[in-house]
N, CA, C and O atoms as a Maestro MAE file, in Angstrom:
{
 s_m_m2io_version
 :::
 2.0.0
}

f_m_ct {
 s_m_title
 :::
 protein
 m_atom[308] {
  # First column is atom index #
  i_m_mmod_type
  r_m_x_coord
  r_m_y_coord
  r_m_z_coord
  i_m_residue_number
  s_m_chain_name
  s_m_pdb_residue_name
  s_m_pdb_atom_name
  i_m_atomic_number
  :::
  1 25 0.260 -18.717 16.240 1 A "UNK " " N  " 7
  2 3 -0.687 -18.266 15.239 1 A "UNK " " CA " 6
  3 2 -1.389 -17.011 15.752 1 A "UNK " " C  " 6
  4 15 -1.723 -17.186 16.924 1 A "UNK " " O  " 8
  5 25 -1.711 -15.880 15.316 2 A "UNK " " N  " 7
  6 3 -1.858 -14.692 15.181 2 A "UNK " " CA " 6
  7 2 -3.357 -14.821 15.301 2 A "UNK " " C  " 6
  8 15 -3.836 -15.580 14.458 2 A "UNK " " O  " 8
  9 25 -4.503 -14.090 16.413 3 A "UNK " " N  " 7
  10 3 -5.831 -13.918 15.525 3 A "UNK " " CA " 6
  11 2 -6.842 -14.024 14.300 3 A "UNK " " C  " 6
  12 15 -7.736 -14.799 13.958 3 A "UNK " " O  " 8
  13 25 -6.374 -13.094 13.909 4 A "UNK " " N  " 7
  14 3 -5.999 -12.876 12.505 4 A "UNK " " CA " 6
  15 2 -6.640 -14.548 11.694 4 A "UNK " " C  " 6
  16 15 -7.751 -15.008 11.429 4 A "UNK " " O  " 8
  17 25 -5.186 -15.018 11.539 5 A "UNK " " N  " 7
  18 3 -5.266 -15.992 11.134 5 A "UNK " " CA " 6
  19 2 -5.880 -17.541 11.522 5 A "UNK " " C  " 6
  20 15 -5.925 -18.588 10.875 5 A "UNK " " O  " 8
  21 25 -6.327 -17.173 12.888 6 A "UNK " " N  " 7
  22 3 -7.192 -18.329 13.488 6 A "UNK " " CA " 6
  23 2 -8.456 -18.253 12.124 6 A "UNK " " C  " 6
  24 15 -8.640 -19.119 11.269 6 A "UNK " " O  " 8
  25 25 -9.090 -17.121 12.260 7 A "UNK " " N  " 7
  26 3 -10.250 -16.432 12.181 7 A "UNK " " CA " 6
  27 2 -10.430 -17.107 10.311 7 A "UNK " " C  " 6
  28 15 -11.350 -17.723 9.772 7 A "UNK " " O  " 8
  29 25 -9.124 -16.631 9.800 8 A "UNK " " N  " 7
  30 3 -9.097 -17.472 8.604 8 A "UNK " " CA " 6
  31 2 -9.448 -18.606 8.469 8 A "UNK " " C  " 6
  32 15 -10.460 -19.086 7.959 8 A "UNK " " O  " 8
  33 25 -8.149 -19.269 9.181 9 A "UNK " " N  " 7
  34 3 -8.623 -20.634 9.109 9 A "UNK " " CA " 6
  35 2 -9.677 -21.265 9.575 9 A "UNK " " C  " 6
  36 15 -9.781 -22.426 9.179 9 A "UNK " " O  " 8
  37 25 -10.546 -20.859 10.332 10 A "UNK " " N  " 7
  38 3 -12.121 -20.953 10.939 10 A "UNK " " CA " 6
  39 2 -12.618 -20.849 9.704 10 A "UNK " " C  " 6
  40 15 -12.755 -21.953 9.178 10 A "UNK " " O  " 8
  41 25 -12.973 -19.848 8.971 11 A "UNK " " N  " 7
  42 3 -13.279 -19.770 7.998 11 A "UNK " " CA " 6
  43 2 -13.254 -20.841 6.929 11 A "UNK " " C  " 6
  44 15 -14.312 -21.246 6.448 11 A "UNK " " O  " 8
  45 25 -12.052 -21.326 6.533 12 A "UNK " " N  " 7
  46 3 -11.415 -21.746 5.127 12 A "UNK " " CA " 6
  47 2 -11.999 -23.102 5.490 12 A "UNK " " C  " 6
  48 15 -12.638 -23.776 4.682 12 A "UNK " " O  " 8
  49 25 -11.704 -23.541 6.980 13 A "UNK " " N  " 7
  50 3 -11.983 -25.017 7.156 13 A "UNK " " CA " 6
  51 2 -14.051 -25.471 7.242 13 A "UNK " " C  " 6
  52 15 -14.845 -26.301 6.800 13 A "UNK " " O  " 8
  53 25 -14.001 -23.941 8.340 14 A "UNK " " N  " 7
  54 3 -15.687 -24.504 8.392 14 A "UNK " " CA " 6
  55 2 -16.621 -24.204 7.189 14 A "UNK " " C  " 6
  56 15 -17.669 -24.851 7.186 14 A "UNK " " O  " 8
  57 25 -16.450 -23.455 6.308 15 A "UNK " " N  " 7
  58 3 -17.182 -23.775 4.534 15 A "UNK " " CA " 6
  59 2 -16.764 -24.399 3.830 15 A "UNK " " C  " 6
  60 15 -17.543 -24.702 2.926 15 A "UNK " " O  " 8
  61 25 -15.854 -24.782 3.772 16 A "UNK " " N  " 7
  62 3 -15.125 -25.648 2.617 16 A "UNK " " CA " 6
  63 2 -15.014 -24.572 1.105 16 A "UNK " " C  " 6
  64 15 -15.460 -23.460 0.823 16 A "UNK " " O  " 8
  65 25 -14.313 -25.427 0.505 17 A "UNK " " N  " 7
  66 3 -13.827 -24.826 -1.008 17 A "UNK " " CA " 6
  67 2 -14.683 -24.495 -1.558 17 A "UNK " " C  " 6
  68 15 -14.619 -23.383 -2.082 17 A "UNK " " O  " 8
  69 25 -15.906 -25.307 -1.707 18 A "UNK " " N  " 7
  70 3 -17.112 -24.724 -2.577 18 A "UNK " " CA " 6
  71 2 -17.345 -23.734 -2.222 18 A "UNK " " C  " 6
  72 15 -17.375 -22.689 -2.872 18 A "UNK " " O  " 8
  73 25 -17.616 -23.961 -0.758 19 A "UNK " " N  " 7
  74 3 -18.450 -22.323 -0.478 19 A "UNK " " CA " 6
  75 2 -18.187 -21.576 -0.951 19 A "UNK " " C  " 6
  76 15 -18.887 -20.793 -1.593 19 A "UNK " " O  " 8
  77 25 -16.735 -21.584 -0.728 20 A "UNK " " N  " 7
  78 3 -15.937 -20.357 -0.350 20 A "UNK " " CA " 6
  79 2 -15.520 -19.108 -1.897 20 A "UNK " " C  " 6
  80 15 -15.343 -17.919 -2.160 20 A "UNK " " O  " 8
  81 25 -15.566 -20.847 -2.672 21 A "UNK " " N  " 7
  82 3 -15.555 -20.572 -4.343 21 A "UNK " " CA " 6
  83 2 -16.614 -19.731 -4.579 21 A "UNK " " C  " 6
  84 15 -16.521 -18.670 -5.198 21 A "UNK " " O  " 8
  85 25 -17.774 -20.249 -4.027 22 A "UNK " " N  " 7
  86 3 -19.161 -19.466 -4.452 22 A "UNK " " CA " 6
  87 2 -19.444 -18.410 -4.262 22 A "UNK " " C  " 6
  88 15 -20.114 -17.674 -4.986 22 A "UNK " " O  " 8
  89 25 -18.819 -18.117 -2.934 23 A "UNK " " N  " 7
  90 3 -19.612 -16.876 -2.171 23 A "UNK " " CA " 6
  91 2 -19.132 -15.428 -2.762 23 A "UNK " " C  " 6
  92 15 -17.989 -15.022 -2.972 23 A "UNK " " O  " 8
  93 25 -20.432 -14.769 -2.963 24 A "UNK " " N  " 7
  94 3 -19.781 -13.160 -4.062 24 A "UNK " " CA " 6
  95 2 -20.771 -12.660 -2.725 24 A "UNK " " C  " 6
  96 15 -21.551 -13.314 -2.033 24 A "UNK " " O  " 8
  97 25 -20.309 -10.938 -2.679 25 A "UNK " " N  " 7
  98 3 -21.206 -10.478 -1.872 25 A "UNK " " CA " 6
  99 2 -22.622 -9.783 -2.847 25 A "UNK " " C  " 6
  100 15 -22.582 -9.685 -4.073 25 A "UNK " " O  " 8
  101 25 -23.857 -9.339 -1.960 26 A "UNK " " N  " 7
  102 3 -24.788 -8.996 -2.640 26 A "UNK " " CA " 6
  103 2 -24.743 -7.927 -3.090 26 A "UNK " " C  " 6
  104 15 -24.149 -6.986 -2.563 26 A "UNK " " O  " 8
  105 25 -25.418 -7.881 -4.239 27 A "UNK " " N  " 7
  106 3 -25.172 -6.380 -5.046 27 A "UNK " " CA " 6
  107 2 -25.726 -5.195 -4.628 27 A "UNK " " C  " 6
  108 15 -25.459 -4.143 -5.210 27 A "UNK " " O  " 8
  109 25 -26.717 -5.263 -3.367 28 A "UNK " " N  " 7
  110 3 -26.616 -4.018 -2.321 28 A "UNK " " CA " 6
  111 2 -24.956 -3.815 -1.702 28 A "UNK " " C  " 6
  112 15 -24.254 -2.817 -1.543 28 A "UNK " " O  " 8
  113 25 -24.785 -4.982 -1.502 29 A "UNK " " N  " 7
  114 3 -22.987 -4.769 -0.660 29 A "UNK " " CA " 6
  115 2 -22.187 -3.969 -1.663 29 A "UNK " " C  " 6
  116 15 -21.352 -3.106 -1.391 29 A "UNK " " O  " 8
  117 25 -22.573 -4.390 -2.899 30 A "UNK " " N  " 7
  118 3 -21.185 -3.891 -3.799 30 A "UNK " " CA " 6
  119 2 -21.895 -2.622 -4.383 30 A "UNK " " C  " 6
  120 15 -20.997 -1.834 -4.680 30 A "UNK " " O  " 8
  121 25 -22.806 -2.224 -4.600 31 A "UNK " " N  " 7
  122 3 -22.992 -0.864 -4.883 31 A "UNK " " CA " 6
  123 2 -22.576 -0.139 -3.553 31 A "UNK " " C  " 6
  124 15 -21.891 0.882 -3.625 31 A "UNK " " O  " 8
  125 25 -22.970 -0.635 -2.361 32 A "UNK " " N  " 7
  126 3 -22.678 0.207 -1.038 32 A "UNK " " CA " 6
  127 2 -20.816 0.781 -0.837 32 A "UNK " " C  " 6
  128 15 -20.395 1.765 -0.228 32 A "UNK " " O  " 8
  129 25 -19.908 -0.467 -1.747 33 A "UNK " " N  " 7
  130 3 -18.909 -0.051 -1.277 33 A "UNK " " CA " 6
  131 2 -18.444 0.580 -2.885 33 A "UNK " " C  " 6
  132 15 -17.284 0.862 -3.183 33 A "UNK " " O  " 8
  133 25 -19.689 0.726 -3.847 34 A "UNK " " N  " 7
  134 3 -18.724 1.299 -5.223 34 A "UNK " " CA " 6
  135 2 -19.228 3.013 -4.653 34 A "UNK " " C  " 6
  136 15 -18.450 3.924 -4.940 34 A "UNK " " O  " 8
  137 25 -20.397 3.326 -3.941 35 A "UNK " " N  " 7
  138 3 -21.005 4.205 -3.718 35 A "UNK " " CA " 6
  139 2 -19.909 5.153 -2.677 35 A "UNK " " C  " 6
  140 15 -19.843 6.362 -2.902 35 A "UNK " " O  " 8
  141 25 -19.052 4.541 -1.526 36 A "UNK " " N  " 7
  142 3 -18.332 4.833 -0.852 36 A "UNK " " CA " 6
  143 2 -16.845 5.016 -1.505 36 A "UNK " " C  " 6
  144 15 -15.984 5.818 -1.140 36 A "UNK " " O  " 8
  145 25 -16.787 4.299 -2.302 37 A "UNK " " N  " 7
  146 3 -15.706 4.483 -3.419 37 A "UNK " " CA " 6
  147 2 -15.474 5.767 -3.720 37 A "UNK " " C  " 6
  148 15 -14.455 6.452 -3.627 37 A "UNK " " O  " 8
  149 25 -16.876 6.065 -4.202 38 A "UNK " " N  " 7
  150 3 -16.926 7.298 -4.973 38 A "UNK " " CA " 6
  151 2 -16.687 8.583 -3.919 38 A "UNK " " C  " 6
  152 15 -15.919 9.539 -3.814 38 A "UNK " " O  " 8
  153 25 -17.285 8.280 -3.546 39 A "UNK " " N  " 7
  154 3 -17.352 9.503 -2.011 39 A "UNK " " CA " 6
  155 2 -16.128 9.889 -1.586 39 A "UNK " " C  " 6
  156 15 -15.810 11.050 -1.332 39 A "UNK " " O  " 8
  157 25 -15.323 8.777 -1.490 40 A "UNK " " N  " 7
  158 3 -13.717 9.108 -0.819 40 A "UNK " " CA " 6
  159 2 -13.045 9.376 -1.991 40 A "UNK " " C  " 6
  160 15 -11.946 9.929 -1.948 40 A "UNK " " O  " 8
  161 25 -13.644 9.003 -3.206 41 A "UNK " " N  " 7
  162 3 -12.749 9.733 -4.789 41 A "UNK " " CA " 6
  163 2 -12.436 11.369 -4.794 41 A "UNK " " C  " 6
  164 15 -11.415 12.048 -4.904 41 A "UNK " " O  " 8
  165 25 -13.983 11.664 -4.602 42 A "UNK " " N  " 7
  166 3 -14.503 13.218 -4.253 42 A "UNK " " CA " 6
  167 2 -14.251 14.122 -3.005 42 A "UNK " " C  " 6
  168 15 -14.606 15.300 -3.009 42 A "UNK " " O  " 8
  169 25 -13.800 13.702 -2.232 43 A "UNK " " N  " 7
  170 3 -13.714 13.649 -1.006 43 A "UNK " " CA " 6
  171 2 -14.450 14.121 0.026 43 A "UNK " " C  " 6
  172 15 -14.017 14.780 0.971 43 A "UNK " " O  " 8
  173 25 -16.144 13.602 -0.258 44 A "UNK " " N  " 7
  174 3 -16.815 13.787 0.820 44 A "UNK " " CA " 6
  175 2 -17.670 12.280 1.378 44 A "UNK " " C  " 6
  176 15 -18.877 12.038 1.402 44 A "UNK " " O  " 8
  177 25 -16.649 11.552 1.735 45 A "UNK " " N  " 7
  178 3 -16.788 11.062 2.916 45 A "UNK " " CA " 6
  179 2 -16.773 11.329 4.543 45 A "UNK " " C  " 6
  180 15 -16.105 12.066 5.269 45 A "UNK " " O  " 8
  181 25 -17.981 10.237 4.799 46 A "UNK " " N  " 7
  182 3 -17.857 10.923 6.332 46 A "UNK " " CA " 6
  183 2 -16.600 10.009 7.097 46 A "UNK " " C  " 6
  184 15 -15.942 9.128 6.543 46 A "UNK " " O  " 8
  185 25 -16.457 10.481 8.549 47 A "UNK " " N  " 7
  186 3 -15.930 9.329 9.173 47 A "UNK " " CA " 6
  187 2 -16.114 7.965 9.477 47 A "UNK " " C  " 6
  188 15 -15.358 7.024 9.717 47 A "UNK " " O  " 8
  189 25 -17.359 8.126 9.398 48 A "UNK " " N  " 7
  190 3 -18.697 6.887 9.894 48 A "UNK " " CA " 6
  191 2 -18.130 5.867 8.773 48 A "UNK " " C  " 6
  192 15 -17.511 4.817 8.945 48 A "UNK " " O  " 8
  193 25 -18.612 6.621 7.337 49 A "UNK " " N  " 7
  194 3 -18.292 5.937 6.455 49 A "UNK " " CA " 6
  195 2 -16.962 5.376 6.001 49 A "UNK " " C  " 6
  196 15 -16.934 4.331 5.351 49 A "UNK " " O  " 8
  197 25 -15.613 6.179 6.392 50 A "UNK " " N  " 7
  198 3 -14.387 5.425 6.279 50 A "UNK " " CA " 6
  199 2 -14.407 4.690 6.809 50 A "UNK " " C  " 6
  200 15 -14.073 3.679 6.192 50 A "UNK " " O  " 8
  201 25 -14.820 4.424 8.518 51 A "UNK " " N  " 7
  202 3 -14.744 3.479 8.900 51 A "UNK " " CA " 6
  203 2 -15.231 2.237 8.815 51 A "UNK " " C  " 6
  204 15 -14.733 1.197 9.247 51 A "UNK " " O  " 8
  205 25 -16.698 2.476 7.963 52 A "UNK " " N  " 7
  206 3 -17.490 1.471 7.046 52 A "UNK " " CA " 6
  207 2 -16.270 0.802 5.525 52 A "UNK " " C  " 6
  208 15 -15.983 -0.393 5.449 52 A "UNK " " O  " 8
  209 25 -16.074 1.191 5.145 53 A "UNK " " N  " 7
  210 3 -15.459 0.644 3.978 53 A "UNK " " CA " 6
  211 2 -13.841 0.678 4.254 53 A "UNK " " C  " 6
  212 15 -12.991 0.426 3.400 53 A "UNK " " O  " 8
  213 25 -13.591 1.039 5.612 54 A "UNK " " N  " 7
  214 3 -12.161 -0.021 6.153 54 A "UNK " " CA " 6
  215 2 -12.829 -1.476 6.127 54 A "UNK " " C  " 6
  216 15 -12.396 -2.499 5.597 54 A "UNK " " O  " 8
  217 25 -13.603 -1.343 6.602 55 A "UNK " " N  " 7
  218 3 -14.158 -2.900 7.608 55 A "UNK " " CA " 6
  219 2 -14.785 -3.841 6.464 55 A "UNK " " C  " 6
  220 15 -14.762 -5.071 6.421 55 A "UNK " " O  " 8
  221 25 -15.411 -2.840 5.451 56 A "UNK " " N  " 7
  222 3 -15.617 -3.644 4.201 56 A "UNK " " CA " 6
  223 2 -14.269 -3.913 3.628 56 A "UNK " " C  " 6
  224 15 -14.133 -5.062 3.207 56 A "UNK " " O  " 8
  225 25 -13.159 -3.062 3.503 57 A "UNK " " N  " 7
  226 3 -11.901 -3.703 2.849 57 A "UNK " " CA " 6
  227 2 -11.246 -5.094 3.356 57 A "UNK " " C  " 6
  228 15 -10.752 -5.996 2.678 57 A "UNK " " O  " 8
  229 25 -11.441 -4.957 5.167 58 A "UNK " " N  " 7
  230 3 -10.670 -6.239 5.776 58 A "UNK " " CA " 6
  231 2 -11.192 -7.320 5.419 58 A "UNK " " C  " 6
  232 15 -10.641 -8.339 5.004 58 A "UNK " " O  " 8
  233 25 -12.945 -6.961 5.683 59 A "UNK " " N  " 7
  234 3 -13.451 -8.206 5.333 59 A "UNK " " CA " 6
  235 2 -13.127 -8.987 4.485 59 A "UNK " " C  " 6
  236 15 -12.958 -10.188 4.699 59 A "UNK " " O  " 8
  237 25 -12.948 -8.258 3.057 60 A "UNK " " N  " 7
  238 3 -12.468 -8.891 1.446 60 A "UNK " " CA " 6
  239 2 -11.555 -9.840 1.993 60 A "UNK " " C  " 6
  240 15 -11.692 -11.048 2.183 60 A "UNK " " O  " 8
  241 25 -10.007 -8.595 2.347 61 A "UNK " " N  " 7
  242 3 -9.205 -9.410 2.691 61 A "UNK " " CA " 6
  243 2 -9.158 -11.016 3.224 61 A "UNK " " C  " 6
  244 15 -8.533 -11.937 2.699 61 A "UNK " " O  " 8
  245 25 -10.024 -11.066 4.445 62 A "UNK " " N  " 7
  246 3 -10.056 -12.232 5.072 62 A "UNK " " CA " 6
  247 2 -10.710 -13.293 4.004 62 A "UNK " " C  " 6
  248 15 -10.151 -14.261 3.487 62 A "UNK " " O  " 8
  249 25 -12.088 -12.819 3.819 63 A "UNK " " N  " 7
  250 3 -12.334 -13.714 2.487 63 A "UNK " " CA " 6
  251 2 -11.408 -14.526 1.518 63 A "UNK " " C  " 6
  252 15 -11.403 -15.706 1.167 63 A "UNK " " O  " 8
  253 25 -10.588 -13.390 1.206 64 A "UNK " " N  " 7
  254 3 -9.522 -13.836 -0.032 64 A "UNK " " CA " 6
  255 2 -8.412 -14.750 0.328 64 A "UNK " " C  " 6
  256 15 -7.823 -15.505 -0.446 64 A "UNK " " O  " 8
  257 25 -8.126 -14.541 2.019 65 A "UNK " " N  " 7
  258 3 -7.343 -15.494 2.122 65 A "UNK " " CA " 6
  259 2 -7.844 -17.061 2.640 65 A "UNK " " C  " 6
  260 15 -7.064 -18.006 2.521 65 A "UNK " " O  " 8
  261 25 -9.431 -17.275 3.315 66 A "UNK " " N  " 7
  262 3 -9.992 -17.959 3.251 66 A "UNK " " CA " 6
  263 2 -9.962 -18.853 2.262 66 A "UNK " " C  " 6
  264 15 -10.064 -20.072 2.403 66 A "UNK " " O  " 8
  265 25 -9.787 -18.107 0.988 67 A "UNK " " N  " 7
  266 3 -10.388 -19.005 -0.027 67 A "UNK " " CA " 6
  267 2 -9.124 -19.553 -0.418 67 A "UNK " " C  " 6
  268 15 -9.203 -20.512 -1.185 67 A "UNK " " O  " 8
  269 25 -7.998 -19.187 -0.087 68 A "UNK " " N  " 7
  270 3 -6.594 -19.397 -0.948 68 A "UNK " " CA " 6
  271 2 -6.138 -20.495 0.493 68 A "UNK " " C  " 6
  272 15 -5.635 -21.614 0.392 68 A "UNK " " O  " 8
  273 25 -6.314 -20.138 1.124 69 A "UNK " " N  " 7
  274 3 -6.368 -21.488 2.371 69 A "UNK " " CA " 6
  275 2 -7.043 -22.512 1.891 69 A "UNK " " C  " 6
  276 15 -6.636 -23.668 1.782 69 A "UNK " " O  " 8
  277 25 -8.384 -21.959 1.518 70 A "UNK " " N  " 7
  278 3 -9.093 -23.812 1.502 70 A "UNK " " CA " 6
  279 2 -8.495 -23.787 -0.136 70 A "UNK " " C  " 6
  280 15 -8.489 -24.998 -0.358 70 A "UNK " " O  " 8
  281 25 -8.294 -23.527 -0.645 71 A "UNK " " N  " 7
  282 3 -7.788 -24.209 -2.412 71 A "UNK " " CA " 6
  283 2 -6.220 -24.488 -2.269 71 A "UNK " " C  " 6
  284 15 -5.607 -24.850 -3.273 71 A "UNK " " O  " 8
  285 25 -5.368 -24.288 -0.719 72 A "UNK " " N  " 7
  286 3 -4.351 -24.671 -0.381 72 A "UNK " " CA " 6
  287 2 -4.388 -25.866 -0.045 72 A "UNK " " C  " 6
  288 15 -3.773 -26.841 -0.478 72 A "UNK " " O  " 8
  289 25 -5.477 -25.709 1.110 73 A "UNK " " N  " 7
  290 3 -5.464 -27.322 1.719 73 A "UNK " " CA " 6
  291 2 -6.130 -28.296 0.840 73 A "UNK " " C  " 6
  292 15 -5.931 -29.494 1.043 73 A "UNK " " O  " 8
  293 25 -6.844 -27.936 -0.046 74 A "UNK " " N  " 7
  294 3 -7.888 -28.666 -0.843 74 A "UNK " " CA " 6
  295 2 -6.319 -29.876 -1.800 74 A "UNK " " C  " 6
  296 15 -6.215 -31.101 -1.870 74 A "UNK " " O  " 8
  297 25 -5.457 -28.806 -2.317 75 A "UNK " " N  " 7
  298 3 -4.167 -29.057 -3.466 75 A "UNK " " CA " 6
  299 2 -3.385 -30.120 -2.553 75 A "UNK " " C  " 6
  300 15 -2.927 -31.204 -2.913 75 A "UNK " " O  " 8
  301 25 -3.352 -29.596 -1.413 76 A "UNK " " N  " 7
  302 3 -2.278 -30.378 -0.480 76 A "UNK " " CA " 6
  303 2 -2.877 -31.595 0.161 76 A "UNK " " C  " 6
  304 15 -2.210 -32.086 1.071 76 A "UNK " " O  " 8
  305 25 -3.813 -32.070 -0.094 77 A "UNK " " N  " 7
  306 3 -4.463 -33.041 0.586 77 A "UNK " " CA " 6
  307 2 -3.872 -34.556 -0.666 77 A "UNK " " C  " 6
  308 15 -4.235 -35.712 -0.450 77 A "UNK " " O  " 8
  :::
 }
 m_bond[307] {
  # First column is bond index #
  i_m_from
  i_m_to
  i_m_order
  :::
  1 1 2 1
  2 2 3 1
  3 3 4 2
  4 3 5 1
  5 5 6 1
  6 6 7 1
  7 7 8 2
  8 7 9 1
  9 9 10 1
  10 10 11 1
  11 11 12 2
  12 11 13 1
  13 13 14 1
  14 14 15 1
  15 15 16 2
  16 15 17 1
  17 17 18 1
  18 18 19 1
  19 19 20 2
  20 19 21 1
  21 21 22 1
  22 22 23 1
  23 23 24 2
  24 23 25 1
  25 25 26 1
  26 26 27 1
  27 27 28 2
  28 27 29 1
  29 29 30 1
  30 30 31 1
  31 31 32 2
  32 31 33 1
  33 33 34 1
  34 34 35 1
  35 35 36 2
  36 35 37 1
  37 37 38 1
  38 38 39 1
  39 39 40 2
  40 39 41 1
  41 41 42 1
  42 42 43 1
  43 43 44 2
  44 43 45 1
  45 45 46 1
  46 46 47 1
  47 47 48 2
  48 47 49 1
  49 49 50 1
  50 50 51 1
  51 51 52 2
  52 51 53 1
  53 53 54 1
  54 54 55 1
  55 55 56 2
  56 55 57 1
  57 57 58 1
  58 58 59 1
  59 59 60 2
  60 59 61 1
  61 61 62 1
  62 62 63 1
  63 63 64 2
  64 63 65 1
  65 65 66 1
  66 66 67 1
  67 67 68 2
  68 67 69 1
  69 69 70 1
  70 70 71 1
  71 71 72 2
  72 71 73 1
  73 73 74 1
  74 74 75 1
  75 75 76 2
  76 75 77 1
  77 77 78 1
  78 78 79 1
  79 79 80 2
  80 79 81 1
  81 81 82 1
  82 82 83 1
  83 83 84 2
  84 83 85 1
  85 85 86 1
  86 86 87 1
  87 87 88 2
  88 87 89 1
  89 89 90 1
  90 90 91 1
  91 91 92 2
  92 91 93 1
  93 93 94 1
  94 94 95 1
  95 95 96 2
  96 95 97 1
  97 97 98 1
  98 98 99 1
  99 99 100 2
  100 99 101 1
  101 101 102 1
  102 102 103 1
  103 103 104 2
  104 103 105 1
  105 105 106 1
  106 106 107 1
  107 107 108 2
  108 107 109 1
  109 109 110 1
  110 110 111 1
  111 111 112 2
  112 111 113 1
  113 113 114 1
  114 114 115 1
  115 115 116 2
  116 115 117 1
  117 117 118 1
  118 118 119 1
  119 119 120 2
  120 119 121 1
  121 121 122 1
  122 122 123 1
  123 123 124 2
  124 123 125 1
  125 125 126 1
  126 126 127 1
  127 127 128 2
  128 127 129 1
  129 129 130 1
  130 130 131 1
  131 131 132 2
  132 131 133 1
  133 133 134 1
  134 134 135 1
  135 135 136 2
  136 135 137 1
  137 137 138 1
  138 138 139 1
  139 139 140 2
  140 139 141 1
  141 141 142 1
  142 142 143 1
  143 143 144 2
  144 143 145 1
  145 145 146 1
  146 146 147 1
  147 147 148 2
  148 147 149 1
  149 149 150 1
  150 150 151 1
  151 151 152 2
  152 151 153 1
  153 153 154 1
  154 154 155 1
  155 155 156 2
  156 155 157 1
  157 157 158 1
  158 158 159 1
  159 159 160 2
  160 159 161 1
  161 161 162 1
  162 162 163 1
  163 163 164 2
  164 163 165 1
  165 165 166 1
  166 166 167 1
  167 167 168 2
  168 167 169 1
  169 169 170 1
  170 170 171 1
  171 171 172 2
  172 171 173 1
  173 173 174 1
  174 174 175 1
  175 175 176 2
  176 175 177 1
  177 177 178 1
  178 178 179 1
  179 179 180 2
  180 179 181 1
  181 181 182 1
  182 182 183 1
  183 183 184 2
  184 183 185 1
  185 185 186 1
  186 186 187 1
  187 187 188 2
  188 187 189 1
  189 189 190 1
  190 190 191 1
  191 191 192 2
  192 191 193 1
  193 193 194 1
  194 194 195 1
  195 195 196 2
  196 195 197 1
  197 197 198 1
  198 198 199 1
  199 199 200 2
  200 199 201 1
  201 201 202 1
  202 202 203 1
  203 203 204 2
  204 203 205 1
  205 205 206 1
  206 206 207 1
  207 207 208 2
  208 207 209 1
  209 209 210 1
  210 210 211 1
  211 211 212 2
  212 211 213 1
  213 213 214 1
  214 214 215 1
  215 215 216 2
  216 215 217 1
  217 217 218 1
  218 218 219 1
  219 219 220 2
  220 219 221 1
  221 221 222 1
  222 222 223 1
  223 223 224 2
  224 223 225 1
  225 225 226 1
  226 226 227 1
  227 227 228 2
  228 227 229 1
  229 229 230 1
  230 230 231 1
  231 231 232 2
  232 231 233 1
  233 233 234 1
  234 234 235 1
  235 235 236 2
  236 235 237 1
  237 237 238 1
  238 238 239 1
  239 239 240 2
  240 239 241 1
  241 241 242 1
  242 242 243 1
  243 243 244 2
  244 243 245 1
  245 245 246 1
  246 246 247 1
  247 247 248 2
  248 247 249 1
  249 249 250 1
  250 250 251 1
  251 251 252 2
  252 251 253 1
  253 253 254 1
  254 254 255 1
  255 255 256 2
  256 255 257 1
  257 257 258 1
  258 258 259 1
  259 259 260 2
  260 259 261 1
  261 261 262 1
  262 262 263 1
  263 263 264 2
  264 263 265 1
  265 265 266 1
  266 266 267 1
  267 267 268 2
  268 267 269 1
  269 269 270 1
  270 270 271 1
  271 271 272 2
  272 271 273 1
  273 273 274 1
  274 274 275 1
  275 275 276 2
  276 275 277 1
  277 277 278 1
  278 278 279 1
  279 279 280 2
  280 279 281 1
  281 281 282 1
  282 282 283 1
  283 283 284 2
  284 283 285 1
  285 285 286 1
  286 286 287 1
  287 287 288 2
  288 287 289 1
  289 289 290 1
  290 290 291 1
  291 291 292 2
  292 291 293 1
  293 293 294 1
  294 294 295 1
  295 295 296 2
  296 295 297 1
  297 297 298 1
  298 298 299 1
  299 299 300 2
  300 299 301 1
  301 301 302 1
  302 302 303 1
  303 303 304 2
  304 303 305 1
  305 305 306 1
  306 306 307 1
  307 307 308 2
  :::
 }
}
């Protein structure tokens, strides 16, 4: 098993489905990354900031598979 995917499954197992169902980020977070959106549309982003809204992209990622883990294991149980 890969990092990566420990980190998931840490995740998926230690909140459970609800959480995981529940959890939206805060709407400072999501203006911060519609705001950075925009910036790299236009193309004046900084570096600082790509590297900010990589790390906001992975995060999603992991989230998303968190949640498809625990509504995996939740189905398979």
């Amino acid at each position: 098993m890969k990092p990566f995917e420990e980190i998931v499954n840490f995740i998926a197992e230690s909140a459970g489905m609800e959480k995981l169902a529940a959890f939206k980020p805060s709407r400072a977070a999501e203006q911060r990354v519609l705001l950075l959106l925009a910036k790299q549309q236009d193309g004046s982003l900084t570096p600082k900031e790509a590297e900010e809204l990589q790390l906001f992209v992975q995060l999603d990622h992991v989230m998303s598979l968190a949640k498809a883990r625990s509504r995996n294991s939740f189905t398979a149980a």
